[in-house]
Phi, psi and omega in degrees: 000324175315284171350295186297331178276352190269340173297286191309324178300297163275003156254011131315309187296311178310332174312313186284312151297341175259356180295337219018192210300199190253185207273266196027302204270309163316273165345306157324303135339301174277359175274323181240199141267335200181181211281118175246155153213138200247153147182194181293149149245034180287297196134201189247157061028107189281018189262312209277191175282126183215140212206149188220101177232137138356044200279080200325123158300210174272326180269026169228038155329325187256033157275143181340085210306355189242167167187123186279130186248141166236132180264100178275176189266143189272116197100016172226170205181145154291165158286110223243183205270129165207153201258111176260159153274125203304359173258011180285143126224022157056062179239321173260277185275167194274166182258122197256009191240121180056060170262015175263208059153132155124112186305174181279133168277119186049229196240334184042039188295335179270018189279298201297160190249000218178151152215122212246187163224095170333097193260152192259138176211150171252106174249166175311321180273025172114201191241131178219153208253117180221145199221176157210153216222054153300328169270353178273121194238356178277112193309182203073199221245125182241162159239143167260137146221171185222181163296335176299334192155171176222162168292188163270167180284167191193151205242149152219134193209175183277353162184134210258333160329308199280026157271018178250029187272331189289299195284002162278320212279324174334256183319338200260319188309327178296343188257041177261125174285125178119322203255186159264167171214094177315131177081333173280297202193142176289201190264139132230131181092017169328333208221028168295157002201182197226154193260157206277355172340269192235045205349065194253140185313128162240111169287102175245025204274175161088199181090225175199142193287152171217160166092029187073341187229233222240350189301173156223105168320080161294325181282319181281318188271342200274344154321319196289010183287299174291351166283333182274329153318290197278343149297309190292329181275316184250353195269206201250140185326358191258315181289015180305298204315320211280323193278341169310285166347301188267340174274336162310315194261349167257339175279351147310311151286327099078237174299312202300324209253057186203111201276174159303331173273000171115348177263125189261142190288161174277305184191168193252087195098357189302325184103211145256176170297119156318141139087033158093340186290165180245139165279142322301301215326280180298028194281316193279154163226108182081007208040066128194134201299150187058000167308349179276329199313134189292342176094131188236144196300158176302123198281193194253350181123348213240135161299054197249358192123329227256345177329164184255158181263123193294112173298069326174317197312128220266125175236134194284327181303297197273352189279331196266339161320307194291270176009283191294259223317343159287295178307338186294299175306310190278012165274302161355272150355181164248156211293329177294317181274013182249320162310325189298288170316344168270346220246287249256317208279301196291000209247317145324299172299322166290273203310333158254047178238352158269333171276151224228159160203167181302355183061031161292141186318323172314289166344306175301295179289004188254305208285303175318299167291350168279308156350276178298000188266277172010279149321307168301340190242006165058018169291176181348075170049009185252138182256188200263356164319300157333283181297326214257340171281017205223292183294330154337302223257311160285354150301331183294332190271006170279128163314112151248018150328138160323014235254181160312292173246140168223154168136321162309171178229146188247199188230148196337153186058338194107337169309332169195185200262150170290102165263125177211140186268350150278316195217047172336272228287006172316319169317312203271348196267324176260028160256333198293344193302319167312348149273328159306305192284320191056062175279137206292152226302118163210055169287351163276344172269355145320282153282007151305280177340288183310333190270346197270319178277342191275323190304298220277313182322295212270342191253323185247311200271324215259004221235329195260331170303320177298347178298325183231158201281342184256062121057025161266134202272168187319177143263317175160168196262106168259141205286280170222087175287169194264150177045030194296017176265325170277288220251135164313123206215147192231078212324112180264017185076181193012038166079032164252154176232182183212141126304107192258015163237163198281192211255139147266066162196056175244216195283311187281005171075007183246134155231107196275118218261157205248022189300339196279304181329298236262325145291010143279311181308297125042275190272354119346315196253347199271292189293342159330271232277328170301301181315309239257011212015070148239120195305302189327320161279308197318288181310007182255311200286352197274296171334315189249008169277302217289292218316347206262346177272005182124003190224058189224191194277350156265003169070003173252122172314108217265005173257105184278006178277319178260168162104209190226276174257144213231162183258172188276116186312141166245155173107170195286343178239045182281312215283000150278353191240127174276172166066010204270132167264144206256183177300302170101189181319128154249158178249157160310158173330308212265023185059011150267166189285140173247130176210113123353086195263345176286184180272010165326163169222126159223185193265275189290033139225023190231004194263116182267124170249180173268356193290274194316347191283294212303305164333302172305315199287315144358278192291332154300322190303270222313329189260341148309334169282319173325296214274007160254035171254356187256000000 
């Protein structure tokens, strides 16, 4: 009988070891190889919210549920147990080999500046060790470590954001079209474009490439107008030059892609559609235009023939894009360019008051924030009859139910939840503008408004957030998702779901990283919080700055100009553009976050644009206004 149990005993065991780990434990696996602890490595605030986490490899299940954490001075470490050579005696220099590895020796309490705890926690995205050190507040430059391992160093300071204004200012120059840029890229595109109409010559050379290749984006690049603005009015007087200086060289190009009658060209180069798709129908992905475009190769330079082609298609997104950003350029500006851009911003606005679009929510909020810019600048007339018939029409479309989350917005009629991989938070960001303004009376549409942002912020980003141990906020709601037997999907209540990364199983087949989403939400939660003085958002926009800085399930900074690791950027002209922010997380079937940490190269978390730069920089201004009002 002994015998028999012991025999039973060991094909159980076997049973079990051959079961291999649970999914948890799999999730885990893929996030690391070994034991990481992560946090930003932008840095803090010494005010602000800081947080450290613990990223388990596979075999370390049997670690500890508490772990004493020390936040050290960079370049001093406790002392740990190691087998020296007997000729060592450590009289001048630390013992340089294997200095992570090895227990701790005694209490060293005057090494550490600070001491935390790791605490164990089990989330949907599996299990992790997370601590926090929000009270430690004494500037300079640190490391954390425990035994398991240390961050990279990281600074607390009184505002550690504005270095990304230097590596934004960096980066957009490097992306200049038309010229050489020494040590980046020879000249290319010199002799854009010809219109795809009737192929008549437009001098459209210059502006700035986005995405790693060569188009050029009235929906994507023309934001950087307004980021380049808010350096110049709040940031420190040493960058004025370099953004006058850039605003200058993208509003040329611009101006070129605006007929006389007031119609803003859609882009330079996109090309035909990928994978079998048709112009119109697949032109949107997410609402956002032209991602299948195939891209038309770089010309040769010479007015021959050889030009590339102006997308001529009337798009309501980049014509209320142009509108506001002209206006945006003309605070700025010196009084001949800044009339011009008021002349070009009102010259727009009458041609899309004639002109019709489908009434997608994008569309709407789009339409709204060009208004209010409009408004603010005493331009082409509009009044507030105007705005408050625009902020109507997107309040009708908000969730406002009892439901788990509410507070979102759907896109007309209801057909489906409003998503966008570029301009998530555009609904809820042009009522708060509309709040900004306060027009004089209508103070009830003042608090309408205001309660419509506070509802989607508090009710919807900060609510959805609490879902996962890193503070990331939704990507978006769907209506009738697709394919809910493959993908995880997460009950938002009144029969919608929610995500926080978009489906790789969605109609178009893109699966897209949410660096842009959650820095919009970003600069979203920042100028909130500037209105409204609430610490509470201003820590959810710092929180989804670290994640994007170095504090994510790969421990890597998705800004390669700051931090220390970075993931390895894809395309063929990547390895020219310094200073590049990457797509960023996609999520798994099961809605945890994926980023390609290896040296694999794919497009879709690793492929760089400018959208997440120009958010940020948004969001950075606000917390800096923040953090000298205080």
């Amino acid at each position: 009988m002994q015998r028999t149990w012991i025999v039973l005993t060991f094909v159980l065991i076997l049973l079990l070891l051959s079961s291999g780990p649970s999914a948890a434990q799999q999730a885990r696996k893929t996030y690391v190889d070994q034991t990481t602890l992560v946090t930003s490595q932008l840095g803090f605030r010494e005010q602000g919210p800081k947080t450290v986490t613990l990223l388990p490899a596979l075999c370390d299940s049997a670690l500890p549920g508490e772990i004493p954490f020390y936040v050290d001075r960079l370049l001093s470490r406790r002392k740990r147990e190691q087998h020296l050579p007997k000729a060592w005696t450590g009289a001048f220099f630390d013992w340089p080999i294997d200095i992570a590895k090895g227990k701790y020796i005694g209490q060293d309490s005057d090494v550490s500046a600070y001491r935390g705890t790791l605490k164990k926690i089990t989330t949907r995205w599996g299990i992790f060790w997370q601590g926090d050190f929000t009270a430690f507040v004494q500037p300079g430059i640190y490391q954390i470590e425990t035994e398991y391992g240390f961050t990279t160093p990281f600074v607390i300071e009184n505002n550690p954001y504005n270095r990304l204004i230097r590596s934004y200012l960096n980066y957009l120059y490097c992306q200049r079209s038309g010229i050489e840029t020494p040590g980046i890229r020879p000249i290319e595109n010199a002799d854009d474009g010809v219109l795809d109409t009737d192929g008549s010559y437009v001098p459209a050379a210059g502006g700035w490439n986005d995405a790693g290749d060569f188009r050029k984006w009235i929906s994507q690049t023309s934001s950087h107008i307004e980021a380049l603005s808010l350096i110049i009015q709040h940031a420190d007087p040493a960058y004025r030059n370099a953004a006058l200086e850039e605003i200058r060289w993208g509003n040329k190009f611009f101006h070129s892609m605006i007929t006389p009658e007031g119609r803003v060209y859609e882009d330079i180069g996109s090309g035909a559609l990928r994978g079998g798709k048709h112009y119109p129908e697949d032109w949107w992905c997410e609402n956002h235009a032209g991602c299948l475009g195939s891209g038309e190769a770089k010309s040769d330079n010479k007015k021959n023939g050889s030009q590339r082609k102006i997308r001529t298609t009337y798009n309501p997104l980049c014509q209320f894009l142009f509108i506001r950003n002209q206006v945006f350029a003309s605070r700025v500006l010196d009084t001949a360019d800044a009339l011009k851009c008021q002349y070009l911003a009102e010259l727009g606005w009458k041609y899309s008051r004639k002109a019709q679009h489908d009434g997608r929510t994008l569309f709407v909020a789009e339409e709204l924030l060009a208004a209010c810019e409009l408004y603010a600048s005493g331009l082409a007339r509009v009044n507030g009859e105007v705005i408050e018939g625009l902020a109507n029409e997107l309040m009708i479309r908000q969730e406002t139910g009892d439901y788990r989350l509410s507070g979102y917005f759907y896109e007309k009629e209801k057909t489906d939840g409003y998503r966008s991989i570029v301009w998530n938070a555009e609904p809820a960001m042009a009522l708060l503008r509309v709040c900004e303004l306060e027009i004089p009376g209508m103070a009830d549409l003042t608090k309408r408004t205001a309660s419509a942002v506070k509802r989607y912020i508090e009710n919807y980003l900060l609510r959805d957030a609490a879902s996962n141990p890193f503070s990331v906020t939704p990507y978006g709601v769907f209506v009738k998702p697709l394919h809910s037997d493959e993908v995880t999907f997460r009950d938002a209540g009144a029969g919608n779901d929610v995500r926080t990364f978009i489906s790789p199983l969605n109609s178009s087949e893109m699966v897209h990283g949410t660096d842009a989403v959650l820095m919009h939400h970003a600069y979203l939660l920042a100028r909130a919080a500037f209105l409204w003085k609430k610490d509470m958002y201003r820590d959810e926009s710092e929180k989804l700055i670290q994640w994007a800085t170095g504090h994510n399930t790969t421990g890597l900074c998705l800004f390669t100009g700051v931090g220390f690791r970075h993931p390895v950027i894809g395309s063929f002209v990547n390895y020219r553009i310094p200073d590049a922010t990457v797509d960023g997380f996609v999520g798994r079937p099961d809605d945890t976050p994926y980023m390609e940490a290896s040296n694999a190269v794919e497009w879709n978390t690793q492929e760089v644009w400018g959208v997440p730069f120009y958010h940020a920089i948004g969001a950075e201004t606000y917390l800096s206004l923040i953090q000298s009002s205080q």
